[in-house]
C-alpha positions as CSV (number, residue, x, y, z in Angstrom):
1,X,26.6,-11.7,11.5
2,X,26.2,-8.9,14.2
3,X,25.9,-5.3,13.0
4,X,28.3,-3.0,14.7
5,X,26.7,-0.5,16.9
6,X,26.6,2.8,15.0
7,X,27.5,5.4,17.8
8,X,24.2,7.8,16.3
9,X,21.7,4.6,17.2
10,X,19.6,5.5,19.6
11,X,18.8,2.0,20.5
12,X,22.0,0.3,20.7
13,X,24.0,1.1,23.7
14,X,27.8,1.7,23.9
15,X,28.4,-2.2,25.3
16,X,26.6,-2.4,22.1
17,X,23.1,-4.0,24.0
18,X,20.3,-3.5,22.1
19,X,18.0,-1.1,23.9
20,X,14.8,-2.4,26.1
21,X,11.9,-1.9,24.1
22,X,9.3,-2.8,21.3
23,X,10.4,-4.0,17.8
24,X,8.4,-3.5,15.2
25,X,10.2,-5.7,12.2
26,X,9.1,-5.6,8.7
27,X,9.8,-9.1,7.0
28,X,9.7,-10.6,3.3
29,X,6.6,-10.3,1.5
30,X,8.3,-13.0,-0.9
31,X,12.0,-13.1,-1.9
32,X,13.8,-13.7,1.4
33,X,16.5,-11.5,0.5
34,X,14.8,-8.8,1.1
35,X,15.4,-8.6,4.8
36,X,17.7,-6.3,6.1
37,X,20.8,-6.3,7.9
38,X,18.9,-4.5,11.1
39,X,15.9,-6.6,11.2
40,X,18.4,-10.0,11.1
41,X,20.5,-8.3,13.9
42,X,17.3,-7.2,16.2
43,X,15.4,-10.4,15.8
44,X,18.9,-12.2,17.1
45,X,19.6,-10.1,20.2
46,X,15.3,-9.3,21.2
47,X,14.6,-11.6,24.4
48,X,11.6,-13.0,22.3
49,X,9.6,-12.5,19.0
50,X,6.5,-12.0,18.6
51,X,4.8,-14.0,16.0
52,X,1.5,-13.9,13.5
53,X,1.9,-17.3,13.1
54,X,5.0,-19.0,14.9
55,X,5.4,-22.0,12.3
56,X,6.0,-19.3,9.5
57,X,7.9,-17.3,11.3
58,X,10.1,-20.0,11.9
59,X,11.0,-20.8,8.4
60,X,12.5,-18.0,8.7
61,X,14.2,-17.8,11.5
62,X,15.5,-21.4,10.4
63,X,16.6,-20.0,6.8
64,X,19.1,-17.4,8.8
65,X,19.7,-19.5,12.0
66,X,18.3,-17.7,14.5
67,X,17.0,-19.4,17.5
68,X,15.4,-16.7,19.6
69,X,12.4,-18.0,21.1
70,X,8.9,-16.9,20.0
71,X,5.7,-16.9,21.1
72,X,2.2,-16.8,19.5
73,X,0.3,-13.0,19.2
74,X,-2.6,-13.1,16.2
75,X,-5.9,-11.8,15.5
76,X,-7.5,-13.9,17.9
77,X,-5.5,-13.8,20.9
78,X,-3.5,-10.5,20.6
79,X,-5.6,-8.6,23.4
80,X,-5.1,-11.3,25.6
81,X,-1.4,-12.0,24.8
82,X,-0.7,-8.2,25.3
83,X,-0.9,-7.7,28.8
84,X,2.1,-10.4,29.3
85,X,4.1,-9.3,26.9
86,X,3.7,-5.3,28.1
87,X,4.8,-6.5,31.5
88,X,7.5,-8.1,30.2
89,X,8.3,-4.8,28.5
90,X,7.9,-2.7,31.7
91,X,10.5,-4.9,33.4
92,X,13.1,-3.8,30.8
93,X,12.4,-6.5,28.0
94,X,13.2,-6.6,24.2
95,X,10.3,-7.9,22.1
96,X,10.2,-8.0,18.2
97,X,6.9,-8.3,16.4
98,X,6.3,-9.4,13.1
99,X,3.9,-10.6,10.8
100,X,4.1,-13.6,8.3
101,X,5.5,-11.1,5.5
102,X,5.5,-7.7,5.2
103,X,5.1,-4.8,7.9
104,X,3.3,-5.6,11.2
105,X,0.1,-3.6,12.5
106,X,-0.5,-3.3,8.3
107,X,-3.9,-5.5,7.5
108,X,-2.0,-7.7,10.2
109,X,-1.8,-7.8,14.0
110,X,0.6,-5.7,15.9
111,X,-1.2,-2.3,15.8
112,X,-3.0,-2.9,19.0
113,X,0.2,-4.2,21.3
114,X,2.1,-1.2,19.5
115,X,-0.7,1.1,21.0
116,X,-0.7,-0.7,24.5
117,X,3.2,-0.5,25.1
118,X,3.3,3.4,24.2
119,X,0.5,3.6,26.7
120,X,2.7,2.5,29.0
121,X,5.4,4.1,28.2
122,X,7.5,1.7,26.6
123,X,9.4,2.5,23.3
124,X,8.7,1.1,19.9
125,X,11.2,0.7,17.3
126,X,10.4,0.4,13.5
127,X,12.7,-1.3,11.6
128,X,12.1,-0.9,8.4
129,X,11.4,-3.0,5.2
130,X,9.4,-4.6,2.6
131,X,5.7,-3.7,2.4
132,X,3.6,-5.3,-0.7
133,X,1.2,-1.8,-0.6
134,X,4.2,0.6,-1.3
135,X,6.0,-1.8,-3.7
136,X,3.0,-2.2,-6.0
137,X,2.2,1.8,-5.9
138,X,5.8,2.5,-7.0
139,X,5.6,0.2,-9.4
140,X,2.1,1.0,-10.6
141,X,2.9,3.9,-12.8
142,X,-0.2,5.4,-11.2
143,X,0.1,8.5,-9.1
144,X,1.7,8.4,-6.3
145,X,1.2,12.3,-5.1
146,X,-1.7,11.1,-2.6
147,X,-2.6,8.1,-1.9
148,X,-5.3,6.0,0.9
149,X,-4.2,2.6,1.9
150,X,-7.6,1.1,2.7
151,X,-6.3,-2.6,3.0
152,X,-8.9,-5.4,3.1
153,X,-12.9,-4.5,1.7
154,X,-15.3,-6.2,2.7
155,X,-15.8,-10.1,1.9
156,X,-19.9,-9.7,1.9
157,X,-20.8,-8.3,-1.5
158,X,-23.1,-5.6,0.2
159,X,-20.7,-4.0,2.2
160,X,-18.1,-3.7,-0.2
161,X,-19.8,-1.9,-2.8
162,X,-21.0,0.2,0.3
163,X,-17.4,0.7,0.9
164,X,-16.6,1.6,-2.7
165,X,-19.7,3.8,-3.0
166,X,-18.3,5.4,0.1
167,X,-15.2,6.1,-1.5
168,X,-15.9,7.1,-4.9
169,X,-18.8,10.1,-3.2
170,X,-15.7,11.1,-1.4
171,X,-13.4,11.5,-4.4
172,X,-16.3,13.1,-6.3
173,X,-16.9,15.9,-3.3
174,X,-13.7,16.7,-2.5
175,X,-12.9,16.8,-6.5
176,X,-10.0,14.4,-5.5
177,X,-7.4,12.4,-7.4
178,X,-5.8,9.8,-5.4
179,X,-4.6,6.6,-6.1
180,X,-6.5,3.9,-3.8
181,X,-4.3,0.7,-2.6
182,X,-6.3,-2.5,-1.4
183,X,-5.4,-6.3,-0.6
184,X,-7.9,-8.7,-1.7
185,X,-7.9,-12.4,-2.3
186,X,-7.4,-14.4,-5.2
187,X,-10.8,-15.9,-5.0
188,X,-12.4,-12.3,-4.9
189,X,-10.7,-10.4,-7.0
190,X,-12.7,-11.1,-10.2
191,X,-15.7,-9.8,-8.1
192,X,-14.1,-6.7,-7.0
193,X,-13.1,-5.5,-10.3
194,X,-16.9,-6.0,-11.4
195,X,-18.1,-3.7,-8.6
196,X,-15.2,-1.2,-9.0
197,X,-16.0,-1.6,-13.0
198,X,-20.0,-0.8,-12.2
199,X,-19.4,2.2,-9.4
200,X,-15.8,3.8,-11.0
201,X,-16.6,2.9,-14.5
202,X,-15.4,0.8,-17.2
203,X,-12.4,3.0,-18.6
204,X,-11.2,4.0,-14.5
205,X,-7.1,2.7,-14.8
206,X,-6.4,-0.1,-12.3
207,X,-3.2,-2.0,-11.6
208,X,-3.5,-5.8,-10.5
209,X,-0.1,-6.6,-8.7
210,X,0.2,-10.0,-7.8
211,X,3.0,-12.1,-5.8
212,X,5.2,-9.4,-5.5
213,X,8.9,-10.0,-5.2
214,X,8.3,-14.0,-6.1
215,X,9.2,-16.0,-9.2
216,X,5.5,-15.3,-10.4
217,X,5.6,-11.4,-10.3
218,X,3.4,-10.0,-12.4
219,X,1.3,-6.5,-13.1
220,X,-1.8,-6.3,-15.2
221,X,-1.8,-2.4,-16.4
222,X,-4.9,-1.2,-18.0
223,X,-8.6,-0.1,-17.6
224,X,-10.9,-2.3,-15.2
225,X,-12.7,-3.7,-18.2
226,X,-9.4,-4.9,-19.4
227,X,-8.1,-6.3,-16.7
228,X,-11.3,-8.1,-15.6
229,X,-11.2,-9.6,-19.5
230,X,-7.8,-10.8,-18.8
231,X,-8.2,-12.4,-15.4
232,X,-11.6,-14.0,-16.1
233,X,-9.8,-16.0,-19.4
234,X,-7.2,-17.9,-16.4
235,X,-8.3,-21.3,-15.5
236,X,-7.5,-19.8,-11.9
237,X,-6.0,-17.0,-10.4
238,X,-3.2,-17.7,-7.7
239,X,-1.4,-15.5,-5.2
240,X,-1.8,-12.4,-3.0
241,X,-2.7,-9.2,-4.7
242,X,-2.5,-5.3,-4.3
243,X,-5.4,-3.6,-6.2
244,X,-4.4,0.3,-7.3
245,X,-6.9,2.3,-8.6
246,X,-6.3,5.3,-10.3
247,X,-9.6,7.2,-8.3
248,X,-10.9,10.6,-9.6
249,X,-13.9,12.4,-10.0
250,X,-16.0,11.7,-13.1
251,X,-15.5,14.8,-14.9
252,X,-11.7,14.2,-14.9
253,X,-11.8,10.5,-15.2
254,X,-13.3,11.0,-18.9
255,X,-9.9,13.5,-19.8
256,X,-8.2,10.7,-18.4
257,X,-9.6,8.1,-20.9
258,X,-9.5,10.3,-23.8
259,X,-6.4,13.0,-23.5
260,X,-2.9,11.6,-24.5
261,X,-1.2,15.0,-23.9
262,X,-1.7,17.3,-20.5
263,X,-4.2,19.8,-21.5
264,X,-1.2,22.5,-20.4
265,X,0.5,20.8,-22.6
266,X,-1.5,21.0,-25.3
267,X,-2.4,24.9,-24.9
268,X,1.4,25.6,-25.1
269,X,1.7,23.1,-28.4
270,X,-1.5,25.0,-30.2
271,X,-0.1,28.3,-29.0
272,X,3.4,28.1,-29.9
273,X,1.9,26.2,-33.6
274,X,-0.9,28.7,-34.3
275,X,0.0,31.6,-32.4
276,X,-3.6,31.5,-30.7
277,X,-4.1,33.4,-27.1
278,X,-5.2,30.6,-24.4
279,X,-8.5,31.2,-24.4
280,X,-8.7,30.2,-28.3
281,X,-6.5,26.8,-27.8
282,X,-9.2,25.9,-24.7
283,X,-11.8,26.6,-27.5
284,X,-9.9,24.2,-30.1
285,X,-8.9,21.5,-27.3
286,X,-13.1,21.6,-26.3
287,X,-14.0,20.9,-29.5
288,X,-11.3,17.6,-30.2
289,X,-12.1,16.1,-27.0
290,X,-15.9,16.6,-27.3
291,X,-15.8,18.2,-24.2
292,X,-17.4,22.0,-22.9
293,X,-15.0,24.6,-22.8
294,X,-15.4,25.5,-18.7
295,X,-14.8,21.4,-18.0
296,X,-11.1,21.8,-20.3
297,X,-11.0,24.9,-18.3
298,X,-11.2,23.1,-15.1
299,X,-9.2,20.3,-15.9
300,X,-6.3,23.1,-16.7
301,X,-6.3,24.7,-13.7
302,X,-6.3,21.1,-11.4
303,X,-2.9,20.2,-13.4
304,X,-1.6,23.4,-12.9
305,X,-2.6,22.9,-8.9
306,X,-1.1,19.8,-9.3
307,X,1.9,21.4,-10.3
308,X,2.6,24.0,-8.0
């Protein structure tokens, strides 16, 4: 099936050619209906496709019956394999890139050809489509306000508690709340959780998503402790996973364990109730929660920030 050229398309021509450049295309994490109509058209009409790894690719290609040619452009050879495929670009070539699933150039290759060609002056294209970071944050029921896609920690134990250290001294100076988004591994997530447990706290909100999109979706919702519990009872834990963490500095992350209600929330309630001035219900709040009166205070004036 060939898309018609919409006249607005800046890379289609009227002859209805697709336009010389560099193809970024965004491919199934899982469920191979999730590709769209633009990425099936582009990676039928590009000259060649640039491939992760060609044999997966090709399962794809095979699924939809496309038999542009592709060539080989990974972690370990995508420096090298650049310079050909940027001359081929230069000469007025069309090149897609993808990854085995998902968006290229994210915690897979593609970022460093993408840089390459605009160096030399060749367009890139995005064509959008599924991404496993974005689906699990929209999903997560966690904020999704601000966010920091960190991808990938570190395998060695050492440097990824240094990475998470890192992180959390960040959220605590800059009196952030953000939700962080990694990938990790099957065979490290249990491992991970313990560190983020130990540096974030037992009670920090986490969101295990794993095999997005497949037949074996599933999200684990809950505190770090919790999830952690539930993983660690599974005779083994399968599938790729996106990690959420609901980050924020530790004078808010103890509201966050113990409020039920938005401490505006619960002013207006007391005030309305009781007929109290503000500064009365912050007293009242204080004393529930266990809490001093200036951190309520505090945590007031951050939602109403958040809420401007």
């Amino acid at each position: 099936m060939q898309i018609p050229a919409d006249p607005e398309e800046p890379h289609s021509t009227s002859e209805n050619a697709l336009a010389p450049g560099l193809y970024l295309v965004a491919t199934p994490i899982g469920n191979l209906g999730d590709i769209t109509l633009r990425a099936l058209d582009v990676l039928r009409r590009v000259d060649r496709i640039a491939c992760e790894d060609t044999r997966q690719t090709q399962k794809l290609l095979n699924h939809f019956e496309i038999t542009t040619p592709t060539v080989s452009c990974h972690q370990h050879n995508e420096h090298q394999r650049t310079a050909e495929l940027i001359e081929a670009l230069k000469a007025g070539g069309r090149i897609a890139v993808v990854s085995d699933a998902g968006m290229p150039g994210i915690s897979d290759p593609g970022s460093w050809l993408t840089a390459e060609a605009i160096a030399a002056g060749v367009a890139v294209i995005p064509i959008p489509g599924a991404n496993a970071a974005l689906s699990a944050l929209v999903a997560s029921g966690l904020s999704t306000d601000e966010f920091h896609f960190i991808g990938f920690l570190p395998e060695k134990a050492g440097a990824r508690r240094t990475r998470l250290e890192a992180l959390a001294a960040e959220i605590e100076k800059n009196e952030a709340v953000r939700t962080l988004v990694f990938y990790e591994a099957p065979h490290r997530i249990l491992e991970t959780l313990a560190d983020i447990e130990a540096i974030f706290g037992p009670a920090v909100r986490v969101v295990v998503a794993r095999e997005l999109t497949k037949i074996h979706e599933e999200f684990l919702r809950g505190t770090v402790a919790e999830a952690r519990q539930e993983l660690v009872g599974r005779d083994r834990i399968r599938g790729e996973i996106t990690l959420l963490v609901d980050a924020r500095p530790r004078a808010q992350a103890q509201f966050a364990g113990v409020v039920t209600e938005k401490i505006a929330d619960h002013v207006a309630r007391l005030q309305a109730e009781n007929g109290v001035d503000e500064r009365e219900a912050l007293k009242r709040i204080a004393r529930e929660l266990g809490q001093s009166k200036s951190d309520v205070y505090r945590e007031l004036q951050r939602e109403r920030a958040r809420r401007r």
